[in-house]
PyMOL Python script that loads the backbone (N, CA, C, O; Angstrom):
from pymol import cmd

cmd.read_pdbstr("""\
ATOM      1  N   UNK A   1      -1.893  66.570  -8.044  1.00  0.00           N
ATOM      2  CA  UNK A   1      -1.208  65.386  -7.543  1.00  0.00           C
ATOM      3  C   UNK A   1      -1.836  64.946  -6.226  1.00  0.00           C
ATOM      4  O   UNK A   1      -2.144  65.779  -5.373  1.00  0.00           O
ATOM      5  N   UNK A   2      -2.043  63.529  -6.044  1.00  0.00           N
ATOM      6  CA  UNK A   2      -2.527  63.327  -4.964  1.00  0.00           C
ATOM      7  C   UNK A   2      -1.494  62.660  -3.581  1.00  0.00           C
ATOM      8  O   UNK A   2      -0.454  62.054  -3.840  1.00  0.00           O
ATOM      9  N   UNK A   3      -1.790  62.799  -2.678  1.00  0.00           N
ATOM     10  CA  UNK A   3      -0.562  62.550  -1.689  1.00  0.00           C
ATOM     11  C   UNK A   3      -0.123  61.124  -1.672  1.00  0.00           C
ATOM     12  O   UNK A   3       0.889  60.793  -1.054  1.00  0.00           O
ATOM     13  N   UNK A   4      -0.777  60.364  -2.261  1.00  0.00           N
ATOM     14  CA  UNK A   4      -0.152  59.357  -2.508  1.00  0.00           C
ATOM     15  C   UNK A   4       0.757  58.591  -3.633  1.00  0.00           C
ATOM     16  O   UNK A   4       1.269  57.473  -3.690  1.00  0.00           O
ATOM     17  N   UNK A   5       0.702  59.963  -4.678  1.00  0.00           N
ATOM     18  CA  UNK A   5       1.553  59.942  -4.996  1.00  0.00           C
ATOM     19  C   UNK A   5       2.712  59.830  -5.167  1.00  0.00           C
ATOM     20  O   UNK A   5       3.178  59.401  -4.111  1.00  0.00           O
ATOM     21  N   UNK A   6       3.558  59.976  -5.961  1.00  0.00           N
ATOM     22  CA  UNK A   6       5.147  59.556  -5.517  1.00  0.00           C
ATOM     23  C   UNK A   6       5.829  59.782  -7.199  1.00  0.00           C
ATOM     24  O   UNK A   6       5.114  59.707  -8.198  1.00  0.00           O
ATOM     25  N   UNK A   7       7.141  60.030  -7.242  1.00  0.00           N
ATOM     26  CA  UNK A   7       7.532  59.667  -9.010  1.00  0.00           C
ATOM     27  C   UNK A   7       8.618  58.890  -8.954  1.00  0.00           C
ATOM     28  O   UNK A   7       9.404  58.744  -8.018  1.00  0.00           O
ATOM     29  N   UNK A   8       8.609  58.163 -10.534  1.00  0.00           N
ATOM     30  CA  UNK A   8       9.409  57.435 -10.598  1.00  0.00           C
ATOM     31  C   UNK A   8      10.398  57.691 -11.798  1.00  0.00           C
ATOM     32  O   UNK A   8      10.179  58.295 -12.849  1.00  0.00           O
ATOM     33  N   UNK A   9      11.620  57.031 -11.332  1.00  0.00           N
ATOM     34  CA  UNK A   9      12.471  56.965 -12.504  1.00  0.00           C
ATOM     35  C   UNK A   9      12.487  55.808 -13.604  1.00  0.00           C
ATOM     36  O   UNK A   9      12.156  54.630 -13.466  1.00  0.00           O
ATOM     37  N   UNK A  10      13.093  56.653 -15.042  1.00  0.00           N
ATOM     38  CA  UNK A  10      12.176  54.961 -15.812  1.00  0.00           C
ATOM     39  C   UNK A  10      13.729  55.146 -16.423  1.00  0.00           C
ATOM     40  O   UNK A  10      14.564  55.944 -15.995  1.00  0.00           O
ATOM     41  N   UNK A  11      13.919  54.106 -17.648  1.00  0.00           N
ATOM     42  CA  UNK A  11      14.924  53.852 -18.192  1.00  0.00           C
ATOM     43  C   UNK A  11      15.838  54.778 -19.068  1.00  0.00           C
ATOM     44  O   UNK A  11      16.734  54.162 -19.646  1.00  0.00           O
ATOM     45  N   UNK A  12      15.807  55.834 -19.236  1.00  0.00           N
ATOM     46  CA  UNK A  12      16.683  56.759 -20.105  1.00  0.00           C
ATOM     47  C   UNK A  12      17.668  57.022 -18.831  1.00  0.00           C
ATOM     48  O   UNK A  12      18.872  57.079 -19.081  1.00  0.00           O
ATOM     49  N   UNK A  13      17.273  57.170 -17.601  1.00  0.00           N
ATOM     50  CA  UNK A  13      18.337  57.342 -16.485  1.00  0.00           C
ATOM     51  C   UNK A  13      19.008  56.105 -16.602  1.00  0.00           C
ATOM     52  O   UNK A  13      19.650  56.029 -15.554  1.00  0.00           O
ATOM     53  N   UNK A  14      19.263  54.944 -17.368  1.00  0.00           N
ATOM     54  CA  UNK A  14      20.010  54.365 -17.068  1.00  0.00           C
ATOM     55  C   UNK A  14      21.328  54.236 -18.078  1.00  0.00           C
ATOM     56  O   UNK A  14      21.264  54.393 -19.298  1.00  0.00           O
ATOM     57  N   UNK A  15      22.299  53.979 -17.475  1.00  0.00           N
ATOM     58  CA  UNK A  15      23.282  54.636 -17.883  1.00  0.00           C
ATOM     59  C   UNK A  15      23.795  56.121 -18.164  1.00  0.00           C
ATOM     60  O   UNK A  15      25.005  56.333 -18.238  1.00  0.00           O
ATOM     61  N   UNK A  16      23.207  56.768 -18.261  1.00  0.00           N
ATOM     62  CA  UNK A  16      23.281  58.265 -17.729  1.00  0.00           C
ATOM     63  C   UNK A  16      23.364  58.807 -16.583  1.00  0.00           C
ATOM     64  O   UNK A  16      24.394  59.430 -16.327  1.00  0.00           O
ATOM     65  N   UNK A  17      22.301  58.714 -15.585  1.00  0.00           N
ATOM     66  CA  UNK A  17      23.096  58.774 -13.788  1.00  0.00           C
ATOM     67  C   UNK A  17      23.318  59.869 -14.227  1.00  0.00           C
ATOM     68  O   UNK A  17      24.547  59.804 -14.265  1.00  0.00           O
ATOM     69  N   UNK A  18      22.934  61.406 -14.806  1.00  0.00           N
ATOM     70  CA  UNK A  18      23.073  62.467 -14.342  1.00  0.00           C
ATOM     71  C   UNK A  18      22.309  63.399 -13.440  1.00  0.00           C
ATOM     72  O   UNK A  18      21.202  63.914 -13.595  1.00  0.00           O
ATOM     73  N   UNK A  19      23.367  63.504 -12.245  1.00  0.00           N
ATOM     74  CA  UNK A  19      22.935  63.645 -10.847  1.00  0.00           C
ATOM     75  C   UNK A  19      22.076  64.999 -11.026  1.00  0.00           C
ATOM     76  O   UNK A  19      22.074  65.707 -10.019  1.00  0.00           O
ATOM     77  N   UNK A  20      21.337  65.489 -12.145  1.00  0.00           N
ATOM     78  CA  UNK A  20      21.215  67.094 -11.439  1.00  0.00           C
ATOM     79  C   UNK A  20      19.592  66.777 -11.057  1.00  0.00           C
ATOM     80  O   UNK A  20      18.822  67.737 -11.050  1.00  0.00           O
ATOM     81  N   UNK A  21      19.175  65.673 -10.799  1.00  0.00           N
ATOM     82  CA  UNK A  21      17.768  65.392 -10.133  1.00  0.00           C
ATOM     83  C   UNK A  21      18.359  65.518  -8.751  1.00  0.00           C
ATOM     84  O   UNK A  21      17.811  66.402  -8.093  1.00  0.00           O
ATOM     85  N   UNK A  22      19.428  64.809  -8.073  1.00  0.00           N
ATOM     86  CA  UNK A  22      19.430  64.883  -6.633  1.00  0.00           C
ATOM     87  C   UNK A  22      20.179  66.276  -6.213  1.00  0.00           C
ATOM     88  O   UNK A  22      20.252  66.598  -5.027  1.00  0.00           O
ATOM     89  N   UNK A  23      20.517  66.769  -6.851  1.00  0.00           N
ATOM     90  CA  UNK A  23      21.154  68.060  -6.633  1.00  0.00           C
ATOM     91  C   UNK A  23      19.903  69.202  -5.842  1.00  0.00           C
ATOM     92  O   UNK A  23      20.107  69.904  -4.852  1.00  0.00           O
ATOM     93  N   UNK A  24      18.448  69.081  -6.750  1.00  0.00           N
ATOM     94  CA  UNK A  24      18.138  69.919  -6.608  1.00  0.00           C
ATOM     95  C   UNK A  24      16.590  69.151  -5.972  1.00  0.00           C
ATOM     96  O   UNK A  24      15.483  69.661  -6.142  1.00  0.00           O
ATOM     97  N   UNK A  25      16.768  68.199  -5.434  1.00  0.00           N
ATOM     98  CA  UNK A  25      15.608  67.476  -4.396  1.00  0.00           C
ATOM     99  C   UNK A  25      16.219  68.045  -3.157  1.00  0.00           C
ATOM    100  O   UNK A  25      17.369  67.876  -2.753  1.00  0.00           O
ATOM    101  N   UNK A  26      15.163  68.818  -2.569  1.00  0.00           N
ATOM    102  CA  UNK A  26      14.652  69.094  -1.452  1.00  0.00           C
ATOM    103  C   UNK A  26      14.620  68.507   0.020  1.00  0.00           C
ATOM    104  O   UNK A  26      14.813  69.180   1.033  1.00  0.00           O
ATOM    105  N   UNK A  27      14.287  66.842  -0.023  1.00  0.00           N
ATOM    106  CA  UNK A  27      14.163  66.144   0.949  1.00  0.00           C
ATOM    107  C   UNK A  27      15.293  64.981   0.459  1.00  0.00           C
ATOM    108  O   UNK A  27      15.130  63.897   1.020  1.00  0.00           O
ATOM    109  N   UNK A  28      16.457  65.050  -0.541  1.00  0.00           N
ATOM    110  CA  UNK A  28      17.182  64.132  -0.251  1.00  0.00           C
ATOM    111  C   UNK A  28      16.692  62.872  -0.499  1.00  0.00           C
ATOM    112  O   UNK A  28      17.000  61.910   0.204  1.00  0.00           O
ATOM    113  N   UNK A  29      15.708  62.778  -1.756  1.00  0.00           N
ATOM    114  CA  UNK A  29      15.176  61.190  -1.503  1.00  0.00           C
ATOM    115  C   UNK A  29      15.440  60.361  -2.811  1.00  0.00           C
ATOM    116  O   UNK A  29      14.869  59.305  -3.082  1.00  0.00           O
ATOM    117  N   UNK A  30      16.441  61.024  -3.628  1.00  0.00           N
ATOM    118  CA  UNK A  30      16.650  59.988  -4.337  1.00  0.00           C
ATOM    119  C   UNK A  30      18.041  59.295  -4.320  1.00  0.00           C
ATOM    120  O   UNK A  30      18.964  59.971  -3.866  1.00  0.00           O
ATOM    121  N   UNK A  31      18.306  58.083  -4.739  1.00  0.00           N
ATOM    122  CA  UNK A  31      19.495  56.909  -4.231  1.00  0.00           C
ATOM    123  C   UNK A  31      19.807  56.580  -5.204  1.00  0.00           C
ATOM    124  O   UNK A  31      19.058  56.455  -6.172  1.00  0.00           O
ATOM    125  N   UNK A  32      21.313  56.300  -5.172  1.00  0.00           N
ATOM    126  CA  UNK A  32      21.835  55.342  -5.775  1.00  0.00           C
ATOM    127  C   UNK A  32      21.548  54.374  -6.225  1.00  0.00           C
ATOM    128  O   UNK A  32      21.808  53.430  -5.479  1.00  0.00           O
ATOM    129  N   UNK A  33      20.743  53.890  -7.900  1.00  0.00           N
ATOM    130  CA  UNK A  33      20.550  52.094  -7.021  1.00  0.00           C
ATOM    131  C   UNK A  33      21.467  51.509  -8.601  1.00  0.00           C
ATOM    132  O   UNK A  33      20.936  50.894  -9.526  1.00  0.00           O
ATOM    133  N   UNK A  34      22.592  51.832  -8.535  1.00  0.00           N
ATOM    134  CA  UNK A  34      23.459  50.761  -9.264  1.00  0.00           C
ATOM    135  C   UNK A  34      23.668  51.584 -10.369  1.00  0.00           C
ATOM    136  O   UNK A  34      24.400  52.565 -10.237  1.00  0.00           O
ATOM    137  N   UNK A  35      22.949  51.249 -11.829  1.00  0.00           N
ATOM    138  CA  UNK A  35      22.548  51.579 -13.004  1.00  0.00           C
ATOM    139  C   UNK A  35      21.727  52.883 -13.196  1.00  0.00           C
ATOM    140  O   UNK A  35      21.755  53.609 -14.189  1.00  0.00           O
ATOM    141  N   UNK A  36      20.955  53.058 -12.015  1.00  0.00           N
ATOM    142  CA  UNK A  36      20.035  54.621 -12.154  1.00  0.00           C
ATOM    143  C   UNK A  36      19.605  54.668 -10.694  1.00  0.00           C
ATOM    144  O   UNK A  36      19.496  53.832  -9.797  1.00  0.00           O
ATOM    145  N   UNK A  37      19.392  56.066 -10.819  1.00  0.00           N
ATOM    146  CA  UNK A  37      18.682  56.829  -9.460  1.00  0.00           C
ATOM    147  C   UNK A  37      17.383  55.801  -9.158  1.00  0.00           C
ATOM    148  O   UNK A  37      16.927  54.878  -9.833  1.00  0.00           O
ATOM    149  N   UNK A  38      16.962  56.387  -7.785  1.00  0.00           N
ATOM    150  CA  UNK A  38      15.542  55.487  -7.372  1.00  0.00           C
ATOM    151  C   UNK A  38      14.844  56.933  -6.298  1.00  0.00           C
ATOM    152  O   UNK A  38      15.522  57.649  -5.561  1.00  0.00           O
ATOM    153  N   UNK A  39      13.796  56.996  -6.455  1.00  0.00           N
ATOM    154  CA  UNK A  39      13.382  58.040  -5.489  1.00  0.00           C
ATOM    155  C   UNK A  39      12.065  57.110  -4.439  1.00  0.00           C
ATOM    156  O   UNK A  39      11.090  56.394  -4.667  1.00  0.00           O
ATOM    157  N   UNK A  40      12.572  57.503  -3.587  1.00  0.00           N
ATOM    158  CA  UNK A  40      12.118  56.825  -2.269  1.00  0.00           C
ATOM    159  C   UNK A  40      10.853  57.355  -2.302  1.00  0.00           C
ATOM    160  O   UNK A  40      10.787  58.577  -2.435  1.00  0.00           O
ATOM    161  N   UNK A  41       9.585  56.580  -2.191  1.00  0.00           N
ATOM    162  CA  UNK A  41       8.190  56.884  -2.602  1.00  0.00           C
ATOM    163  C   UNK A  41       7.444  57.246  -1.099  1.00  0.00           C
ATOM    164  O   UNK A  41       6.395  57.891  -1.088  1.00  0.00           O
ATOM    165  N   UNK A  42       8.021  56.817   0.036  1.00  0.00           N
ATOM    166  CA  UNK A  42       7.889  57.398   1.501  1.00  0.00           C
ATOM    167  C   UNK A  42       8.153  58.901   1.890  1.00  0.00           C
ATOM    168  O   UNK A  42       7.454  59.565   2.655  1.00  0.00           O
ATOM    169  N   UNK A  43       9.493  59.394   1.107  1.00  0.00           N
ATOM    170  CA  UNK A  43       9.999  60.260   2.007  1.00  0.00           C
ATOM    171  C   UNK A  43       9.584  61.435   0.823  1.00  0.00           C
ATOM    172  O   UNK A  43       9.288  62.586   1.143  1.00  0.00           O
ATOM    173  N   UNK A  44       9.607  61.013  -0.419  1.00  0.00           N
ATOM    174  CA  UNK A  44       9.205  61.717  -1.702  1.00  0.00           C
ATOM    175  C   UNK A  44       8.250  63.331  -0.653  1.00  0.00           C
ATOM    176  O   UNK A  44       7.913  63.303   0.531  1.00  0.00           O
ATOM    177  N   UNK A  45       8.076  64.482  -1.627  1.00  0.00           N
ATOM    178  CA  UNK A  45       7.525  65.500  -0.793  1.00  0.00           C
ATOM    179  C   UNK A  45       6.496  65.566  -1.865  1.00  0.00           C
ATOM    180  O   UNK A  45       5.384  65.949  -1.502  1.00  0.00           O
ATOM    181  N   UNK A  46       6.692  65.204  -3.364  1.00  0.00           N
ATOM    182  CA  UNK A  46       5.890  65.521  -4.284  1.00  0.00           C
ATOM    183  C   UNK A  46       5.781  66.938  -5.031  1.00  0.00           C
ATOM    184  O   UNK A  46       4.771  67.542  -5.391  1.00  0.00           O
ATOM    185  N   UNK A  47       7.118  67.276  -5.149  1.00  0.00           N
ATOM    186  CA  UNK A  47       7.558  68.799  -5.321  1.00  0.00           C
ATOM    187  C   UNK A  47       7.492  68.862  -6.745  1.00  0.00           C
ATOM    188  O   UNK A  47       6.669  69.629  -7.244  1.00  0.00           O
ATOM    189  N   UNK A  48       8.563  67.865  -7.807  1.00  0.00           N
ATOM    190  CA  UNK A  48       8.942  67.787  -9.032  1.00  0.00           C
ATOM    191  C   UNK A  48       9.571  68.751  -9.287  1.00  0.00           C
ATOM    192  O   UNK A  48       9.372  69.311 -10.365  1.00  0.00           O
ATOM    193  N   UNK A  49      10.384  69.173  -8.513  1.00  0.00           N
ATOM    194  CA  UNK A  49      11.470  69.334  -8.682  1.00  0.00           C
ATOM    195  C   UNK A  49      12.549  68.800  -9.574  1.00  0.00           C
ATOM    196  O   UNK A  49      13.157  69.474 -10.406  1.00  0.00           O
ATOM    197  N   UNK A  50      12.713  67.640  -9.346  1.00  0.00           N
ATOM    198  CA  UNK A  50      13.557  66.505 -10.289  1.00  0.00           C
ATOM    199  C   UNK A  50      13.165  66.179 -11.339  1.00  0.00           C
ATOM    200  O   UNK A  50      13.914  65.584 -12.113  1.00  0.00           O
ATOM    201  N   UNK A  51      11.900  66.473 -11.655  1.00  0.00           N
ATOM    202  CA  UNK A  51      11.209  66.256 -13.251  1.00  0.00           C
ATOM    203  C   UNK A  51      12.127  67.492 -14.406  1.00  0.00           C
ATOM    204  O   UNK A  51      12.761  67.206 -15.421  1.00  0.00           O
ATOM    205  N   UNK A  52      11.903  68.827 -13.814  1.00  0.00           N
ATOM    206  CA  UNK A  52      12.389  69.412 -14.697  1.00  0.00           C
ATOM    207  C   UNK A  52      14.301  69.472 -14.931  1.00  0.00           C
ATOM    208  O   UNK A  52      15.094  69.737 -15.833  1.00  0.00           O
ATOM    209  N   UNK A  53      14.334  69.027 -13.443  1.00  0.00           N
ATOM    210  CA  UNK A  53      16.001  69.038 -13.681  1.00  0.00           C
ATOM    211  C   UNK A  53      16.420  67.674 -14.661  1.00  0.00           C
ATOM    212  O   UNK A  53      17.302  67.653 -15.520  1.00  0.00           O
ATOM    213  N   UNK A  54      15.856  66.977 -14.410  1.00  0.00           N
ATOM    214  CA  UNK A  54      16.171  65.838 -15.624  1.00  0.00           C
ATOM    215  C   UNK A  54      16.168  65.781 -16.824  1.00  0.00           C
ATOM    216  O   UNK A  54      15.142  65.773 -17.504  1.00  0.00           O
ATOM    217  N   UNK A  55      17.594  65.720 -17.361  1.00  0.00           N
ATOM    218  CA  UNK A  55      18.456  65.797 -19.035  1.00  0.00           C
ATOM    219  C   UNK A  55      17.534  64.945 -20.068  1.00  0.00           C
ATOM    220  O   UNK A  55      17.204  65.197 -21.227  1.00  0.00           O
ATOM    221  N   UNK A  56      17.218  63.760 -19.156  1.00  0.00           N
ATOM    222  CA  UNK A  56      16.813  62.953 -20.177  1.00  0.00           C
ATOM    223  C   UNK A  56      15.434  62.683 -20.382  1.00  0.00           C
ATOM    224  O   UNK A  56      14.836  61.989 -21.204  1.00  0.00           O
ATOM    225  N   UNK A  57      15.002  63.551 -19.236  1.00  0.00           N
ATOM    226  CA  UNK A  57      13.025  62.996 -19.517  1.00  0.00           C
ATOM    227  C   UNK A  57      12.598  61.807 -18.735  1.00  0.00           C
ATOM    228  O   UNK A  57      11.416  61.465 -18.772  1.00  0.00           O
ATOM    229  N   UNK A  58      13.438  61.175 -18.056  1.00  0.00           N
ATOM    230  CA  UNK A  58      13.232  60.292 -16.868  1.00  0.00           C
ATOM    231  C   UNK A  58      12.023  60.023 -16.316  1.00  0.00           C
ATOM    232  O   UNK A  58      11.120  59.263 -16.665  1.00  0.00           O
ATOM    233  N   UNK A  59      12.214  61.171 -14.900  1.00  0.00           N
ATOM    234  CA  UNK A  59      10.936  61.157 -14.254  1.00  0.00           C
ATOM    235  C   UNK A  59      10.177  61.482 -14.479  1.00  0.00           C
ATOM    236  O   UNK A  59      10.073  62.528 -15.119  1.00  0.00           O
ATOM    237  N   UNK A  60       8.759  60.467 -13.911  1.00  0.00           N
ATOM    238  CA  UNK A  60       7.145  60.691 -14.189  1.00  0.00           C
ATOM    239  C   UNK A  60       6.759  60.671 -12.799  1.00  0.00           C
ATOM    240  O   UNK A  60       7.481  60.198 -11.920  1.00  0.00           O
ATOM    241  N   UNK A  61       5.710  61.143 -12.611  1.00  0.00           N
ATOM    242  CA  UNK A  61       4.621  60.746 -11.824  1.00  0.00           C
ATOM    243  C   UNK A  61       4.131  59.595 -11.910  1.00  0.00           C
ATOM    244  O   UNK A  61       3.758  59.252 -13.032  1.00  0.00           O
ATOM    245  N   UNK A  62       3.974  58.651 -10.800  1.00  0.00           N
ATOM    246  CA  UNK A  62       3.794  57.292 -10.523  1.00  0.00           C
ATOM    247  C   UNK A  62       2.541  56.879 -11.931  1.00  0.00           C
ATOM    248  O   UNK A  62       2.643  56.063 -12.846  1.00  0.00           O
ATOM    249  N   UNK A  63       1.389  57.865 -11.569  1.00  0.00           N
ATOM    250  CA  UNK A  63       0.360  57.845 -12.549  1.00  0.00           C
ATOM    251  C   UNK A  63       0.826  58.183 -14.020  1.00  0.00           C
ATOM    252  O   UNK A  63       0.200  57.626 -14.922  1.00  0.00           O
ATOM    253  N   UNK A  64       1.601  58.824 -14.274  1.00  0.00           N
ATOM    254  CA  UNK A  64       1.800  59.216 -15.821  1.00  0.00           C
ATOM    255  C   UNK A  64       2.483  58.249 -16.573  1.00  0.00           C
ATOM    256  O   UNK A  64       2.174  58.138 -17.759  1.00  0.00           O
ATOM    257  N   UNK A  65       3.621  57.311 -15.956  1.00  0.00           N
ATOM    258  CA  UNK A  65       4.932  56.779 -16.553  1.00  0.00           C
ATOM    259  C   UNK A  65       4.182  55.885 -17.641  1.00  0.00           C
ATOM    260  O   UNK A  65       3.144  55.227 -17.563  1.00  0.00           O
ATOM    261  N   UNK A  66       5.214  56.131 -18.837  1.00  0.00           N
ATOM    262  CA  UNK A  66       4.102  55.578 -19.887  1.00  0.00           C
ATOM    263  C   UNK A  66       4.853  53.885 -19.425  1.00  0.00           C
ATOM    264  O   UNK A  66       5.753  53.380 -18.753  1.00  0.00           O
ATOM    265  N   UNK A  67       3.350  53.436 -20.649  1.00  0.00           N
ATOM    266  CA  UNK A  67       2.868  51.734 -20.433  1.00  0.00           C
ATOM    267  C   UNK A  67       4.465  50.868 -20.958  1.00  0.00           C
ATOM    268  O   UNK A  67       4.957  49.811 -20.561  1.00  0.00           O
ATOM    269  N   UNK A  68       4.773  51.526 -21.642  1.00  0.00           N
ATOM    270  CA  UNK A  68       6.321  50.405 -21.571  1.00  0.00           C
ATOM    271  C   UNK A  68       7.430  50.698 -20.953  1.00  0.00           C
ATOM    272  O   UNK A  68       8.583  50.507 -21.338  1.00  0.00           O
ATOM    273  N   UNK A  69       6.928  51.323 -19.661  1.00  0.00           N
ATOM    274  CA  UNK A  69       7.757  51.328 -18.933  1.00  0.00           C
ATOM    275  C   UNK A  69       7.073  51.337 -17.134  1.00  0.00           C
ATOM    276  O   UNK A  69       7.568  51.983 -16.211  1.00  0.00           O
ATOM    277  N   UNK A  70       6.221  50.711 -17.072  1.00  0.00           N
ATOM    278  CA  UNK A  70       5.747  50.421 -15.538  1.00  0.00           C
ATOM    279  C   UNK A  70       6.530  49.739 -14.903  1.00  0.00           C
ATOM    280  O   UNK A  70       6.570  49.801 -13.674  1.00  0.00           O
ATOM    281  N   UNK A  71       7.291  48.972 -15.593  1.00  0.00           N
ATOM    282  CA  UNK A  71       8.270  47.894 -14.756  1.00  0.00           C
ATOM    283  C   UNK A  71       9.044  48.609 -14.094  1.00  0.00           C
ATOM    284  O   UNK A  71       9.765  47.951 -13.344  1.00  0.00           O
ATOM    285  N   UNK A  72       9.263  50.217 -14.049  1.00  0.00           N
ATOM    286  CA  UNK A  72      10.219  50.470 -13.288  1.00  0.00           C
ATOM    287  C   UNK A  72       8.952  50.857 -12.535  1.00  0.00           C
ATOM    288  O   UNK A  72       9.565  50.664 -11.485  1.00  0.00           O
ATOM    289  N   UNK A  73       8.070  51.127 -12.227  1.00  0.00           N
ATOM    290  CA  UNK A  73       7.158  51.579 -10.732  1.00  0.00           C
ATOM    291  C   UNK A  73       7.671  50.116  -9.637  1.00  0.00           C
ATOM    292  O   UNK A  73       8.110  50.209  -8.490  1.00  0.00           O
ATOM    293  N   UNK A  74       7.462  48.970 -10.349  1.00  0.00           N
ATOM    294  CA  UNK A  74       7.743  47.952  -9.182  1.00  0.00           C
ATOM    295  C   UNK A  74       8.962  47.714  -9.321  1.00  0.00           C
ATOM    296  O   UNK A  74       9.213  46.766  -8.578  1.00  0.00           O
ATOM    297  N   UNK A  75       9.925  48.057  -9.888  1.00  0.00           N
ATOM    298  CA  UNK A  75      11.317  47.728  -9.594  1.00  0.00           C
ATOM    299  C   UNK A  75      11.840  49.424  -8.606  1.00  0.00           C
ATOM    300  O   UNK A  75      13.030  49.639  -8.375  1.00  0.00           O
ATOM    301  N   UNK A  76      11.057  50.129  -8.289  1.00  0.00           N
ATOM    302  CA  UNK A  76      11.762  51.409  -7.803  1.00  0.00           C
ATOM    303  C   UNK A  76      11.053  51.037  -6.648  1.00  0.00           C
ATOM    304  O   UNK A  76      11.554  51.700  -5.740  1.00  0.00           O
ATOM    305  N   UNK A  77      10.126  50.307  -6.180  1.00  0.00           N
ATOM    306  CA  UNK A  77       9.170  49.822  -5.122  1.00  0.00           C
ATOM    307  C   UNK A  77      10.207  49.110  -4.233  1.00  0.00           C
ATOM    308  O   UNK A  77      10.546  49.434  -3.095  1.00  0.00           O
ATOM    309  N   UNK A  78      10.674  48.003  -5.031  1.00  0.00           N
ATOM    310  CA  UNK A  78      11.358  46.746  -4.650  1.00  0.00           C
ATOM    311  C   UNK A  78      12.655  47.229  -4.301  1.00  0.00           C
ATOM    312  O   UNK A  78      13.253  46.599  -3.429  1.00  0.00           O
ATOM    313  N   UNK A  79      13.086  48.006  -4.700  1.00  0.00           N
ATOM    314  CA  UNK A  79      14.587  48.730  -4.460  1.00  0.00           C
ATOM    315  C   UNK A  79      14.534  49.448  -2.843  1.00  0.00           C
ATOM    316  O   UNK A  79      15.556  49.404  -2.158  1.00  0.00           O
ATOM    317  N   UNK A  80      13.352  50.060  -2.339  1.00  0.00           N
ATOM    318  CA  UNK A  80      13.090  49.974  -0.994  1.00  0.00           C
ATOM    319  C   UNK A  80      12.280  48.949  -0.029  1.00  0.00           C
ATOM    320  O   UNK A  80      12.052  49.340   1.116  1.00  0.00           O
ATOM    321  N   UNK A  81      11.834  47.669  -0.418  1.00  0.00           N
ATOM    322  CA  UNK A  81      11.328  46.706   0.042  1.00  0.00           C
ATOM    323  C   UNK A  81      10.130  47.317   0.226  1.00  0.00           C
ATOM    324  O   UNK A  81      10.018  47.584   1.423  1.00  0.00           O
ATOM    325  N   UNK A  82       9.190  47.660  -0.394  1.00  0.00           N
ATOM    326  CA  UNK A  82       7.617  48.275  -0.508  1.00  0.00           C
ATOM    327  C   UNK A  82       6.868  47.512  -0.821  1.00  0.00           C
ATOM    328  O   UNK A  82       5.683  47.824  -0.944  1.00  0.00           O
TER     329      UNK A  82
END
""", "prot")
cmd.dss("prot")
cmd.show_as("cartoon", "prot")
cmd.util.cbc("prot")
cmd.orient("prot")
């Protein structure tokens, strides 16, 4: 992983919102944002941690998230004004 990295949440978190990604993040960086979690791509540590705690297969790595679903890289961007 490179440090500029970051991961994102894509659409199976939505409507689901099961918290056991922020439970077990480290630096506290993922939020509320309405409909699904958002992990803050600043404060992110790059642990992935939250990859494996996730029920539904959610999170990717900024680089991995498959192609029908990039729209959440710039909607998890835009959710912190990035």
């Amino acid at each position: 992983m490179t440090p500029s990295a970051t991961f994102v949440i894509t659409s199976p978190c939505i409507g689901v919102k099961d918290a056991a990604c922020t439970e077990v993040c480290p630096v506290e960086c993922i939020y509320d944002a309405g409909d699904q979690f958002v992990i803050h791509p600043e404060e992110c540590i790059i642990c992935g941690a939250c990859v494996s705690a996730c029920p539904v297969s959610a999170i990717f790595e900024d680089v991995d998230v498959p192609a029908d679903q990039y729209s959440f890289i710039a909607r998890n961007r835009a959710h912190f004004s990035l």
